[in-house]
N, C-alpha and C positions, 0 to 999 in steps of 0.2 A: 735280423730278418728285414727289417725296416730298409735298413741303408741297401739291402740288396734289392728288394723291390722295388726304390727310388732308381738306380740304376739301371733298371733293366725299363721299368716304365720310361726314363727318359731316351734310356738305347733303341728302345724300339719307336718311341715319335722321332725322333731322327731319322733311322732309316726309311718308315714312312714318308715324311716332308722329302728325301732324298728319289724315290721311287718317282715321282712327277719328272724328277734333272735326268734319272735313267733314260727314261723314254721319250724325253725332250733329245737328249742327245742323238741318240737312234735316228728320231724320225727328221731332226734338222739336219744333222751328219749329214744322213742321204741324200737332202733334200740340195745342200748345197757344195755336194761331190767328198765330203773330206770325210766318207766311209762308202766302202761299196755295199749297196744294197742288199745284199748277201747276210753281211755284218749287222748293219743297222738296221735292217726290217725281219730277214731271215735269224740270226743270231740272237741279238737283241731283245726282239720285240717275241716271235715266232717262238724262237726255241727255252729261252730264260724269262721272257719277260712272265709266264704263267708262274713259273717255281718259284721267283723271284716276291711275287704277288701273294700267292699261297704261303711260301715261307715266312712273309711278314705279318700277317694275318694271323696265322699259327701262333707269334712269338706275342703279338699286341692282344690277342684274346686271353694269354696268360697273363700278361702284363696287367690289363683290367682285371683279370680276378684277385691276382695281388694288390691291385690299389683298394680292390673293393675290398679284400677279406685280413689282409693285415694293418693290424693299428699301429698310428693311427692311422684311421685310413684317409689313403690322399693320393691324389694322382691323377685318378678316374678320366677327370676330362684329355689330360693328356692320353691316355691309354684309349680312350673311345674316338679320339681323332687319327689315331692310329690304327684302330681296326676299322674306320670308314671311308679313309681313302682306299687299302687295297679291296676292302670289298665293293668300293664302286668302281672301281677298275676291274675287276673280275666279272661282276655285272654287266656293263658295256663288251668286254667278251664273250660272253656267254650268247650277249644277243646276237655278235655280230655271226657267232658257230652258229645259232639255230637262223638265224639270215641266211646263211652259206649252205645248210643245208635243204632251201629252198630255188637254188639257182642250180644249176647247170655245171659241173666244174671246167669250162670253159672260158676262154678267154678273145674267142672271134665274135664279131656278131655282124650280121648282113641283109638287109630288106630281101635279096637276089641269092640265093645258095644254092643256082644252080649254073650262073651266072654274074657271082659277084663279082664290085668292081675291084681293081690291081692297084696298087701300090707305084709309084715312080721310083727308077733305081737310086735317089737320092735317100727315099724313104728307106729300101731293104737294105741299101750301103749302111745307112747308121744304123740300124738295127743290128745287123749282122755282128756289129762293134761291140755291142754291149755283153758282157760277161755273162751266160746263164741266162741271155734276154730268150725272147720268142721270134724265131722266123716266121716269116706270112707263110703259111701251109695251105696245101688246096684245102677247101670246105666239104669236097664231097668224097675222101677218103676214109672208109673205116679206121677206129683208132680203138687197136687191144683193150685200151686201159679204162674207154668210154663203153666197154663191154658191144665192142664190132660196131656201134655206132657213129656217123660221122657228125663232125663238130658241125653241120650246117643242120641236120635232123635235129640235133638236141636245141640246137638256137631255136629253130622255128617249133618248136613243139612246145618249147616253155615262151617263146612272144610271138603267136599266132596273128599280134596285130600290126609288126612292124612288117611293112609289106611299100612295092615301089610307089612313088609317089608321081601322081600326073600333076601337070601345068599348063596352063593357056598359054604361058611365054614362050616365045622364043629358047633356044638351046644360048644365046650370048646373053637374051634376056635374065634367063632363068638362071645362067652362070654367078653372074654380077650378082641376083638376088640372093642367093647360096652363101656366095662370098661374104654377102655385107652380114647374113644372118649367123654363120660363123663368129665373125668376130664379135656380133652384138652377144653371144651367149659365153662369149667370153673364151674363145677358141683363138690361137692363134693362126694365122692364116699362114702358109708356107710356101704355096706354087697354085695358081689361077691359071687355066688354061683356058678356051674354048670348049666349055664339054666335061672339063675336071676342075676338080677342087678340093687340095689337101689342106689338112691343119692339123695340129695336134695340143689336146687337155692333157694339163698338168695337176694333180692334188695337191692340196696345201698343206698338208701331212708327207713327207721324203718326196714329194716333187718326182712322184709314181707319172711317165708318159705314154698316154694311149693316141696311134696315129689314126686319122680320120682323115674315108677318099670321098667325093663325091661324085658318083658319074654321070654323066647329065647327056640324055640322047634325043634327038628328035623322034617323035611319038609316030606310034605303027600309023596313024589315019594320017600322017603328015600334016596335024596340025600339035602347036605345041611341043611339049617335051616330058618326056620323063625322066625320075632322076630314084636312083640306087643310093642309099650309104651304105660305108662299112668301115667301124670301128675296133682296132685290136689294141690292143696291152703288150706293151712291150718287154714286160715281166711279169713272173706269177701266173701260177696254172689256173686258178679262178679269177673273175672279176669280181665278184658278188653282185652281179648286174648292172655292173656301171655303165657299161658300152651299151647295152638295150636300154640302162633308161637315159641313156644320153642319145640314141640316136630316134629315140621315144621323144623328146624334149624336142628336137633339131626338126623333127618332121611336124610336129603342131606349131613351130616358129614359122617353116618354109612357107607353111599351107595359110598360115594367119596371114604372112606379109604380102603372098601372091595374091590372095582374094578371093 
């Protein structure tokens, strides 16, 4: 009985220490093309990586009670590092579900939803490329599945306080300052125009891209300017609120830098 519980205690910290390369693989694959997104974050992570976590956990809770109840006994610690990595990987799940059931399962977000700004056809050409990605949709269409509501109602109902932003600058002024504050938060900048301003964030987990427009108009009283964001995901039907609180973050930058 011994030499069997020696085996399976060490069977199962192996696969345990191996679970960390599972979802390494997954989330880097993706991140630098050599899995599609699908595989590596939907497959992977999404649809095995729970079983996978669960399964181990199951096997190393046994595995400790054999170290603890057959003599002599031994093993323990390796069996209790095996039941605490997949239970903190479960854990970190867990939060991220009851996260997600506090957003919205959407994936647009807009200061302007009735109004919001448009995309450059360079922006919806790559999109359109990606496999199972997301098209830009209008914001003010009822969606079946949002039970008849439309994805700019649900935005604005759960971030009441992302709304347009006014500035004393100029429409070129205020361009330029967009621009630079963009890339200071670490956005890449893509197309500056007079009036617009795209970029797009990357996650450092599968290199997940959401594109970002800025529209920047001269203000109704003809002084200054106003300026609209709107942020989408390129994949995946929720964000978990990435986009509102990135466009959360971008508007207390905009408003710091102008003055």
């Amino acid at each position: 009985m011994s030499k069997l519980r020696d085996l399976w205690v060490k069977t199962v910290w192996v696969l345990a220490l191996l679970l960390p390369v599972w979802f390494l693989v997954g989330a880097l694959g993706t991140k630098f093309g050599l899995l599609d997104w699908r595989i590596g974050f939907g497959l992977m992570v999404v649809t095995l990586g729970g079983l996978l976590l669960l399964g181990v956990l199951v096997l190393a809770l046994i595995g400790l009670l054999l170290a603890l109840l057959v003599k002599p006994r031994r093993g323990w610690g390796r069996a209790l590092v095996a039941v605490i990595i997949p239970a903190l990987a479960l854990g970190f799940a867990a939060s991220v579900m009851s996260k997600a059931k506090d957003v919205p399962p959407i994936h647009d977000i807009a200061t302007n939803i009735q109004d919001p700004p448009t995309f450059s056809k360079a922006v919806t050409d790559t999109r359109a490329a990606i496999a199972g990605g997301n098209p830009i949709a209008p914001m003010d269409v009822s969606v079946a599945a949002l039970k008849g509501k439309t994805v700019g109602e649900l935005g604005r109902a759960a971030n009441p306080d992302l709304t347009t932003l006014t500035l004393s600058q100029t429409v070129p002024e205020a361009t330029k300052l967009v621009a630079e504050v963009a890339a200071a938060e670490g956005l890449k900048v893509t197309s500056t125009t007079d009036g617009a301003v795209e970029a797009t964030a990357e996650s450092f987990w599968f290199g997940f891209k959401d594109d970002v427009v800025f529209r920047i108009r001269p203000a109704a009283n003809g002084t200054g300017s106003v300026i609209d964001i709107r942020s989408v995901s390129r994949v995946g039907i929720s964000d978990l609120g990435a986009n509102a609180a990135r466009i959360r973050k971008l508007s207390a930058a905009i408003k710091a830098k102008a003055g």
